[in-house]
C-alpha positions as CSV (number, residue, x, y, z in Angstrom):
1,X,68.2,59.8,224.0
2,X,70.6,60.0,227.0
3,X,73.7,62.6,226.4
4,X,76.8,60.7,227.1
5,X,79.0,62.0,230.5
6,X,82.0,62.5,230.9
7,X,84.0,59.7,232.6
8,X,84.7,60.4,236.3
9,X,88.4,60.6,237.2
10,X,89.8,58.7,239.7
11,X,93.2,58.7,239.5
12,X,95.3,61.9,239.6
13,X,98.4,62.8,239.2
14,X,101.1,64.2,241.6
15,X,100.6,68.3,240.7
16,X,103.8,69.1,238.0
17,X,105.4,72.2,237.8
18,X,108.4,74.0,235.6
19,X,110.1,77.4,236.3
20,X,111.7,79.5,233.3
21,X,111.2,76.9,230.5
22,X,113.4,78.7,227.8
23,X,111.9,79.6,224.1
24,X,112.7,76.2,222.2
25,X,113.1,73.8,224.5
26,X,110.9,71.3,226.0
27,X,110.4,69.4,229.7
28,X,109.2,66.2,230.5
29,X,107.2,65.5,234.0
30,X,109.1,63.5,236.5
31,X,105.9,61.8,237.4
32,X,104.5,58.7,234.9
33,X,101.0,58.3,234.2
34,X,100.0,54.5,233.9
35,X,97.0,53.9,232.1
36,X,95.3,50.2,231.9
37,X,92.3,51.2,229.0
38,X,92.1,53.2,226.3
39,X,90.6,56.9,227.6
40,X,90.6,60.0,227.8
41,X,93.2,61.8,229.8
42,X,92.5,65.5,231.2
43,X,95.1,68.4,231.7
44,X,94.6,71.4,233.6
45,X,97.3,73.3,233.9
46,X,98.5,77.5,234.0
47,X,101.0,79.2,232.4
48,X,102.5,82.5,232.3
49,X,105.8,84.3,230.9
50,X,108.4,84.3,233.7
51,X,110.0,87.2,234.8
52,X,110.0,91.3,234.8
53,X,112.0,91.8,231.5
54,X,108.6,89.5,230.1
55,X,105.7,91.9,230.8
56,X,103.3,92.5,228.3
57,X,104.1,89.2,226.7
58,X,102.2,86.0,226.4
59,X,102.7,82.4,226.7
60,X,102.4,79.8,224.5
61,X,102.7,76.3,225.1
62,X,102.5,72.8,223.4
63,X,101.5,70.0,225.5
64,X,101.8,66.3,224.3
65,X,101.9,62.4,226.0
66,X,105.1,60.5,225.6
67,X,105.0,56.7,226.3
68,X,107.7,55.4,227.7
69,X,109.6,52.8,226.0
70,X,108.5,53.4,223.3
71,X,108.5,57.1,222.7
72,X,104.9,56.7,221.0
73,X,103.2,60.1,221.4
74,X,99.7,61.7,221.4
75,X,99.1,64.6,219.0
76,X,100.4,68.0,220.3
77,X,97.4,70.5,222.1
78,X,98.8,74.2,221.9
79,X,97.8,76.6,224.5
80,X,98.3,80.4,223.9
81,X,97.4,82.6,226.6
82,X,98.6,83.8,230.2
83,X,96.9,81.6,232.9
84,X,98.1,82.5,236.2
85,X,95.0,83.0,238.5
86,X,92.8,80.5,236.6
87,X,93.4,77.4,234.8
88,X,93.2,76.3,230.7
89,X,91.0,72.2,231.0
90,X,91.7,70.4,227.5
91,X,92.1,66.7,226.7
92,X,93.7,63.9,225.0
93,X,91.3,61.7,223.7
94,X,91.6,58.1,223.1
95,X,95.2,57.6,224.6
96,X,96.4,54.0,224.6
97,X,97.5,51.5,227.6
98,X,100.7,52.5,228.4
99,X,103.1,54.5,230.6
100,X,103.3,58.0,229.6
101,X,105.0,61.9,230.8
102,X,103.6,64.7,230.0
103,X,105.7,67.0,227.5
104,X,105.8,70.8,227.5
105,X,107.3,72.6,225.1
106,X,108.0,76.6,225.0
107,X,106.7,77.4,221.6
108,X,107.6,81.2,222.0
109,X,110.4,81.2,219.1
110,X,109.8,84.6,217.4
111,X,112.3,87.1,218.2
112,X,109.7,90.2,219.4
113,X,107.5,88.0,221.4
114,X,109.7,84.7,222.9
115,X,109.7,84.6,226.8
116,X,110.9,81.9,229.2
117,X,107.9,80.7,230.9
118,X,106.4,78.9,234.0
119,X,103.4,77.0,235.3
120,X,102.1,73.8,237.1
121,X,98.9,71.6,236.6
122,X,97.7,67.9,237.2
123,X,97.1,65.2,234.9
124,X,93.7,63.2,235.3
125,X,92.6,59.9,234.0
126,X,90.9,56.5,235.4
C-alpha cells in the first residue's frame, strides 16, 4: 500500500510579519490568500515576546483563516512557545475555496505571564 504525500506547494505567500502585538488583541495579514480547491494550507511562522521588560516570558499565539466576505473562519491552531531562531510548521486542513487572511491573536491574557509579542512567517498552499 502506497503512504499518501503530502501535496507540493506551489503558491506562497508574501512573508507577514507583526511587531508588539499587545495581550488581547488580534491582527489580520495585509496579504489575501486565494484558494481555487479545497486543501490544505501550511503555516510556518516564529514568535517571541517583544521587548526587555518581557524576558523570561513566553509566547502564545492563536492562529486562524478568515474569509473574506464572508468572515467564515477555520478553527483556531494555538502555538505556545518562543520561536525566534527556528520556526513552529502546522496546518489547516481541508480549507474551502475562497479568499482568506491570516489571523493572529495574542492569547497572553494572565496578569503574571502577558507579553506584547512579535514574529513573521509565510502561508503555503496550491
Amino acid at each position: 500500500m502506497k503512504k499518501p504525500q503530502d501535496p507540493i506547494y506551489s503558491l506562497t505567500s508574501p512573508n507577514w510579519s507583526y511587531t508588539g502585538l499587545y495581550p488581547g488583541s488580534y491582527i489580520d495579514t495585509i496579504a489575501t490568500y486565494t484558494l481555487s480547491t479545497s486543501q490544505q494550507v501550511v503555516v510556518k511562522a516564529v514568535q517571541y515576546p517583544t521587548g526587555v521588560i518581557y524576558a523570561g516570558r513566553v509566547a502564545t499565539a492563536d492562529y486562524q483563516l478568515v474569509a473574506q466576505g464572508t468572515g467564515v473562519t477555520t478553527n483556531r491552531y494555538t502555538v505556545n512557545g518562543n520561536y525566534d531562531s527556528s520556526a513552529v510548521t502546522f496546518s489547516f486542513y481541508n480549507v474551502y475555496p475562497g479568499t482568506y487572511k491570516l489571523r493572529i491573536f495574542n492569547t497572553n491574557t494572565n496578569i503574571d505571564t502577558r507579553c506584547d509579542i512579535s514574529g513573521n512567517g509565510y502561508v503555503y498552499y496550491y
